[in-house]
N, C-alpha and C positions, 0 to 999 in steps of 0.2 A: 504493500500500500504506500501511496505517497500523498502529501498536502498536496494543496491545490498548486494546477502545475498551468504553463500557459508553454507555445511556442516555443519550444527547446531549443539552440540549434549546441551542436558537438561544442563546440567553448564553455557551455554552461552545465554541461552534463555532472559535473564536479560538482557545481556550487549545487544544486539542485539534489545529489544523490546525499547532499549532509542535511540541506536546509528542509529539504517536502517530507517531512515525517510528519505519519498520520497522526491528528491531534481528536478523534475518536474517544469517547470516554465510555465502552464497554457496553453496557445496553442502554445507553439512552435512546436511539433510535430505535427500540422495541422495535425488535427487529425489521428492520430498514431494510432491507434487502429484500424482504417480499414484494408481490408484483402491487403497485396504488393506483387506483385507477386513474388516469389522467383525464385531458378537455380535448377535442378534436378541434377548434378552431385555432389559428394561428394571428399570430401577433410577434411581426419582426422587431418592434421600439414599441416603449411603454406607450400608454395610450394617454389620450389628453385628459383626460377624466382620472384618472389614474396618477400625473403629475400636480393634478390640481389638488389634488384628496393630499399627497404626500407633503406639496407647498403647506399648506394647513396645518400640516400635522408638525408643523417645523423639520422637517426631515431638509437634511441638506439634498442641494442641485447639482447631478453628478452628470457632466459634462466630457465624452469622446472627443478627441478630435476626427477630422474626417478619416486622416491617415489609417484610423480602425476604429470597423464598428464591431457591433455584437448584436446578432437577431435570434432573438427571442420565438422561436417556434410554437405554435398551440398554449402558450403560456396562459393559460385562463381557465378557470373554473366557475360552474353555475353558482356553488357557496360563498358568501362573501367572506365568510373564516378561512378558507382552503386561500382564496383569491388574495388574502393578507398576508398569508405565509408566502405564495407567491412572487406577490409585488417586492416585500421585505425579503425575500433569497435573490431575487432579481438587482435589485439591488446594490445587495451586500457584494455579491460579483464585479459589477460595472466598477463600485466604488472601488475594488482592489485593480482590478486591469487600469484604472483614472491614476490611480496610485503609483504604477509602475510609469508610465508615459512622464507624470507629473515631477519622478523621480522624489516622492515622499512618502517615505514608510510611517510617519508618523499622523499621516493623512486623518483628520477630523472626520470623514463621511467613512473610512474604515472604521475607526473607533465605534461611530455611531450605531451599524450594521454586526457589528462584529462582540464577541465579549469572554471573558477568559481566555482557557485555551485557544481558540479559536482565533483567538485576538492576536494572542503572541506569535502566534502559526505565520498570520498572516503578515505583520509584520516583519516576520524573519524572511517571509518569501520576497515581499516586495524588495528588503534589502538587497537579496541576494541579486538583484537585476540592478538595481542602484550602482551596486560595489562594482559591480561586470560593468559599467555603461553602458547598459542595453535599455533598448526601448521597445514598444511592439508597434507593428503595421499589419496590415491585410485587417483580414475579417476573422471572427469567433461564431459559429453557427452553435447555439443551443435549445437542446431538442430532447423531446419523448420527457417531460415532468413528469413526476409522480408523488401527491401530497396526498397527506391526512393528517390531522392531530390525532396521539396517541393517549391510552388510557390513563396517564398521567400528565394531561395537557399539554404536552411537547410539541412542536409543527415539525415533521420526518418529512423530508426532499430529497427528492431522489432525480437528478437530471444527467444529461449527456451534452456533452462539449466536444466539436468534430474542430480543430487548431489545422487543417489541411491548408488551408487557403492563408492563415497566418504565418506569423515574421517574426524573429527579430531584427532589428537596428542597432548596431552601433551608432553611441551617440561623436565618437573621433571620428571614428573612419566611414561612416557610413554607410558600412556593409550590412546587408541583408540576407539572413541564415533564414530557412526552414527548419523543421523537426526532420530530423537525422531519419532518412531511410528505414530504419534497422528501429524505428522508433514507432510506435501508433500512432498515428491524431486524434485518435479518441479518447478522450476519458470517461469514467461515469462519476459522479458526486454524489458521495450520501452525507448529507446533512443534517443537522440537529438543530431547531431551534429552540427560544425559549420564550415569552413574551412579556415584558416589563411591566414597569409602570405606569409608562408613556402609551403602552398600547403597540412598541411597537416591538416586529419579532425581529429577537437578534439571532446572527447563525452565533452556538455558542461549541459545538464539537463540528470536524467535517473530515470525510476522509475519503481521496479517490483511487478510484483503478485503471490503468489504461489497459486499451483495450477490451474493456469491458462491456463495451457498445459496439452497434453497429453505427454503419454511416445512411 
């Protein structure tokens, strides 16, 4: 298992085989790993109604550049509990890959999204692209969710991330790596959330697999 991981290319293979260890904490995703039934309609960028609710809710404005996006596949559900944990793991994503490009691990919209373990995880990863001067380009396709809260009020996400068509950048030299051949572009994310005071749900354990998905 590895933390969450973006666009690899062979330069970073190092930093990445110290820093992406799973920050997972045992059964809180009551078992996560089962199949959850997801939404069949698709939704590549959050929806407008959706950035309005989160403006509201004081949640920080988490900003792509064009150089890379991230589309959100079928990401919706008829519940508006399920649709929360959504919006909030949606999120919690954009603002780590904002994080990397932004070159700040210490990123306020990660803290936000993020908490505990999960928190540290993330920041050690963003680091580790910092230290590298690497930045990302292309595109992140994420695809096939699968949510429910579990018996113990937790919000369990379960998604896939296909990194084929992503990059990294050197921020010196300007080079552009892919994921290494010999490497998947897929990962699957199982995620844990947990839901505050604020109302809003934070990812607080997360742990992926490559190859775990299809494309």
């Amino acid at each position: 298992m590895n933390r969450r991981s973006a666009p690899v290319p062979a330069a970073l293979a190092a930093v990445t085989a110290l820093l992406l260890t799973a920050c997972g904490s045992g059964g809180d995703a009551d078992s996560s790993s089962d199949k959850i039934k997801g939404s069949e309609q698709t939704s590549a960028e959050p929806t407008a109604a959706a950035s309005e609710s989160a403006a509201a809710a004081g949640r920080p404005e988490i900003k792509l550049p064009e150089s890379f996006e991230m589309h959100f596949e079928s990401w919706t559900d008829n519940d508006p509990k399920l649709q929360a944990v959504l919006d909030d793991g949606r999120e919690a994503l954009r603002a780590e890959h904002a994080a990397i490009i932004e070159a700040d691990p210490d990123s306020e919209a990660v803290a936000f999204y993020n908490s505990g373990p999960a928190l540290e995880a993330s920041r050690k990863w963003i680091k580790g692209y910092v230290d590298a001067d690497e930045s990302l380009v292309g595109e992140a396709r994420v695809f096939d969710p699968q949510v429910r809260i579990n018996s113990s009020g937790l919000g369990v996400l379960l998604f896939c991330m296909d990194e084929s068509k992503g990059g990294t950048k050197n921020r010196r030299t300007g080079k552009v790596s892919g994921t290494p051949a010999d490497v998947s572009p897929t990962l699957q994310y199982r995620n844990t959330l947990e839901k505050d005071s604020k109302g809003v749900w934070k990812t607080r354990s997360s742990e992926t697999e490559r190859g775990a998905c299809g494309q």
